[in-house]
C-alpha positions as CSV (number, residue, x, y, z in Angstrom):
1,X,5.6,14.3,-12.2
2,X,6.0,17.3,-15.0
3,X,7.4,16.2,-18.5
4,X,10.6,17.4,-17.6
5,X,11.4,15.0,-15.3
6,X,10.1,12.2,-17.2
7,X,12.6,13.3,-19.9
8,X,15.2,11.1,-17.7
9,X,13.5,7.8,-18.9
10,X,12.8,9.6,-22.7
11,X,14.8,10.8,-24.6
12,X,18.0,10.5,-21.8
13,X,17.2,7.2,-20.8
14,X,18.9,7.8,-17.2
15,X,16.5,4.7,-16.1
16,X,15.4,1.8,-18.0
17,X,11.9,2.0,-17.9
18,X,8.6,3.7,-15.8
19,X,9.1,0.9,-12.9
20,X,12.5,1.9,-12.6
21,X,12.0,5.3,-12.9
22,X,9.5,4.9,-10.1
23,X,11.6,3.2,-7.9
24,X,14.6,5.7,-7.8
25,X,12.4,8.2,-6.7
26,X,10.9,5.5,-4.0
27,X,14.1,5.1,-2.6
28,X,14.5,8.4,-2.1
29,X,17.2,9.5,-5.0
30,X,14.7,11.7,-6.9
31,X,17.4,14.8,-6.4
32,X,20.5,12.6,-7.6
33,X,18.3,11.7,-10.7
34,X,17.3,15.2,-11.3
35,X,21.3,16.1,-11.2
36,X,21.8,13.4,-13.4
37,X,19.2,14.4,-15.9
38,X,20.9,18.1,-15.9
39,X,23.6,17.0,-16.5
40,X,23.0,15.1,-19.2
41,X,21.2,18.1,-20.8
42,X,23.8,20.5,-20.1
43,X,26.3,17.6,-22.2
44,X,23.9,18.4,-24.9
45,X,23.1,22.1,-25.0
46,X,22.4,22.0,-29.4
47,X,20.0,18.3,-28.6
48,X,21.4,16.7,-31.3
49,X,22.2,13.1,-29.3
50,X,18.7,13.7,-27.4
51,X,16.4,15.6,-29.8
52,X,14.2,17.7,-27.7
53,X,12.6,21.1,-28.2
54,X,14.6,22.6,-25.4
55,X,18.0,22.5,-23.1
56,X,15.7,21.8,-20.1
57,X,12.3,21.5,-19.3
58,X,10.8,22.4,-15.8
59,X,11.3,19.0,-13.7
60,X,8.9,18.8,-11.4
61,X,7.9,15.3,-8.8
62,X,6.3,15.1,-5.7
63,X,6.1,11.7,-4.0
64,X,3.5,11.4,-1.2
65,X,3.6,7.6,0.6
66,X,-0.5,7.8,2.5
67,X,-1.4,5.8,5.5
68,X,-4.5,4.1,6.6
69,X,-6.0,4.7,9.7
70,X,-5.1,0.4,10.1
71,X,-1.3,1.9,9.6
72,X,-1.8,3.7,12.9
73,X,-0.9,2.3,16.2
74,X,-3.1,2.0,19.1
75,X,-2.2,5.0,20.6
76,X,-2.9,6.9,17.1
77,X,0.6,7.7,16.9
78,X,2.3,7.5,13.5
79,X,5.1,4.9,13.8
């Protein structure tokens, strides 16, 4: 996850903390957090309420869930 993104828990605090931040993207609303965190940036284009050294940052996450080869099935099939 880039700093930009992180910037929804600090300074926009978007999520309460790093768990919860964590779990949004978990359950799969990374995107509707990133919308949220532009807008909230846009809402603040001079960062007075949020002081910040820019508008927006890049906002980058990638979430990767790995398997074992014990998650398999018999067959070797995903499930």
């Amino acid at each position: 996850m880039s700093d930009g993104y992180a910037r929804a828990l600090h300074p926009f605090g978007l999520v309460t903390d790093a768990d919860a931040l964590l779990d949004e993207i978990i359950a799969g609303r990374a995107e509707t957090l990133l919308d949220r965190l532009r807008a909230a940036e846009r809402a603040d284009p001079a960062r007075v309420r949020f002081p910040r050294f820019s508008v927006s940052d890049d906002a980058t996450m990638l979430h990767a869930r790995l398997r074992t080869e014990a998650a398999r099935a018999p067959d070797g099939v995903d499930s």
